[in-house]
VEXROFI-724583 format. One record per residue (C-alpha): residue in one letter; x, y, z. Coordinates in steps of 0.25 Angstrom, whole numbers, plus 5000, padded with zeros to 4 digits. Each point is the difference from the previous one (the first is absolute). Last residue first. Layout:
BEGIN
AXYZ...
! end
This chain:
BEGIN
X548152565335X499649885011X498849964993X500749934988X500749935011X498849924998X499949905013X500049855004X500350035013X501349904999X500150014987X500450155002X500749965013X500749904989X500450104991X500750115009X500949915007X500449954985X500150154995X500850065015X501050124995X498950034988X498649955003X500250065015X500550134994X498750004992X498949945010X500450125012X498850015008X499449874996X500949905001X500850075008X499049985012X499749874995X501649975001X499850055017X498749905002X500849894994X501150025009X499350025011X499249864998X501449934997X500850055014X500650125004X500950024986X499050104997X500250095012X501350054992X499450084990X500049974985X500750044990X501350015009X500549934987X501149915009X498849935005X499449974988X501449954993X500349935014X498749904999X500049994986X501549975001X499649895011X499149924992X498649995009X499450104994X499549964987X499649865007X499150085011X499550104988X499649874994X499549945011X499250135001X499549984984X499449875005X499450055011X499150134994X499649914988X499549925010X499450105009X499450074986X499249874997X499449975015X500549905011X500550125007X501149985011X501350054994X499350124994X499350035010X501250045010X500650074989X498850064997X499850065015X501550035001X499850084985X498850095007X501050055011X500950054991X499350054988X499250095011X501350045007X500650044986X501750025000X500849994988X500350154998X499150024986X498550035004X500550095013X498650085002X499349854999X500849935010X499950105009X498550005002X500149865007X501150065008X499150095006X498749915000X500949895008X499549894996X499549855004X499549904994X499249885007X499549875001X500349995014X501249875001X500250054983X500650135005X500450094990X500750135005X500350144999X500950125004X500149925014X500750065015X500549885008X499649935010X500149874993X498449965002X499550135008X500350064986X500150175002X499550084987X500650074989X498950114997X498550034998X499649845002X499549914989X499449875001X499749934987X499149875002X499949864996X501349954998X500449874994X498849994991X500450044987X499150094990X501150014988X499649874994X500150024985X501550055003X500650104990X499550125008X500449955015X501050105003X499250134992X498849935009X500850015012X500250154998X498750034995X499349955014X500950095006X499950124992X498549995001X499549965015X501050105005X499550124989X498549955003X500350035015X500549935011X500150085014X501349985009X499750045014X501049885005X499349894990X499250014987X499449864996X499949984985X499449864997X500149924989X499349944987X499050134997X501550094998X500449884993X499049994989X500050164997X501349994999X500049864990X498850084993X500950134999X501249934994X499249914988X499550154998X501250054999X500549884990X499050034990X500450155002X501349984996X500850035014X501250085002X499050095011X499949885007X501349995003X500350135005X498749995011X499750155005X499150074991X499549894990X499849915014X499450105008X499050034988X499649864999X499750025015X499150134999X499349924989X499549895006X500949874997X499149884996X499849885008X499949874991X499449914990X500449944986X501450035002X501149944994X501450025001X501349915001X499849904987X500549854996X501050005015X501550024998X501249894999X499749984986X500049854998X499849975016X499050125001X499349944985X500149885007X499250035012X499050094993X499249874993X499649915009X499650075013X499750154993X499349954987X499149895008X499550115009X499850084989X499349894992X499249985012X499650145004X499550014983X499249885004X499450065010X499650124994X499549934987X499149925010X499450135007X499750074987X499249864996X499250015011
! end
């Protein structure tokens, strides 16, 4: 009985911690008290760690504390969402893995990185034809359907190009957060607003504006509208952290804030 009691107060006092206490140190600090803690959870089997030390860059820069802070959010995600094949395509523990890891390398710095927006990963063999806008799609989120989709061939060309800008998977995965990320009520959403409206502010100043498009730094399709620009600077974020830092630092700063991430990771 006792055991049970300590329990629950120990539930309490976290409960308490979290509604009281977290809020100002986010509005103090502008980041949440701690990011990962895993009392519980899905474990990787082998073959799939050995997917990820093979084939996942990222991963591979980890200190192994951090890789296994890595492998339970992948682990976490793959149980979280469904995979569903179309057009012939078969998923395998390679899809499930690389994919899963890619949104988890997006989401590393945010203690909610499990977001509800979409609900399942649909992934056909090639570009595929949208009965919508009949037009031919790499990818796409769709919040309507809860749904991501890929094309796995361009999905795999984001990793066998690592510095030229472009990663489907970082893509697609960065709509879906933005879309979150203005809606969620939890401590990395707000953090994830404030530093937008920062980034709005930033670019709002017109020699911003005409100093990043003059760069060529980044590709024309990110001047569409704000959730294609966002997607786009993720995409340089992580493929191409140094030259963004340097040519772009205050850009550069408040996406890091903006995911609350260790750029330490990125080298």
């Amino acid at each position: 009985m006792e055991v049970i009691q300590i329990v629950i107060v120990v539930f309490i006092a976290i409960c308490l911690f979290m509604a009281i206490v977290e809020p100002f140190y986010v509005l103090i600090f502008n980041k949440p008290i701690f990011i990962h803690w895993y009392p519980f959870g899905e474990k990787l089997s082998v073959s799939q760690r050995g997917i990820l030390e093979k084939e996942f860059v990222f991963y591979g820069k980890l200190s192994d504390k951090r890789k296994r802070f890595f492998e339970f959010r992948v682990a976490a995600f793959i149980s979280k969402y469904k995979f569903i094949g179309k057009e012939g395509f078969v998923i395998t523990d390679e899809v499930k893995v690389l994919i899963s890891a890619t949104f988890v390398m997006l989401t590393f710095g945010m203690r909610r990185y499990l977001i509800n927006v979409f609900d399942k990963v649909i992934i056909y063999p090639q570009a595929y034809f949208s009965t919508i806008n009949k037009e031919f799609h790499k990818g796409e989120f769709n919040p309507r359907v809860k749904a991501v989709v890929f094309s796995w061939k361009d999905f795999e060309e984001g990793f066998l190009h690592r510095n030229d800008n472009i990663n489907l998977g970082l893509h697609e995965f960065a709509h879906a957060l933005y879309f979150h990320g203005l809606r969620g009520k939890d401590q990395s959403s707000i953090v994830f607003a404030d530093a937008y409206v920062k980034i709005q502010e930033y670019l709002v100043q017109p020699k911003v504006l005409n100093h990043l498009i003059a760069s060529n730094y980044l590709r024309i399709y990110a001047y569409t509208n704000q959730a294609e620009f966002f997607a786009v600077v993720l995409e340089h974020f992580f493929e191409t952290p140094q030259l963004f830092k340097q040519e772009f630092p205050e850009l550069y700063y408040n996406i890091k804030d903006m995911i609350n991430f260790d750029d330490s990771d990125l080298k």
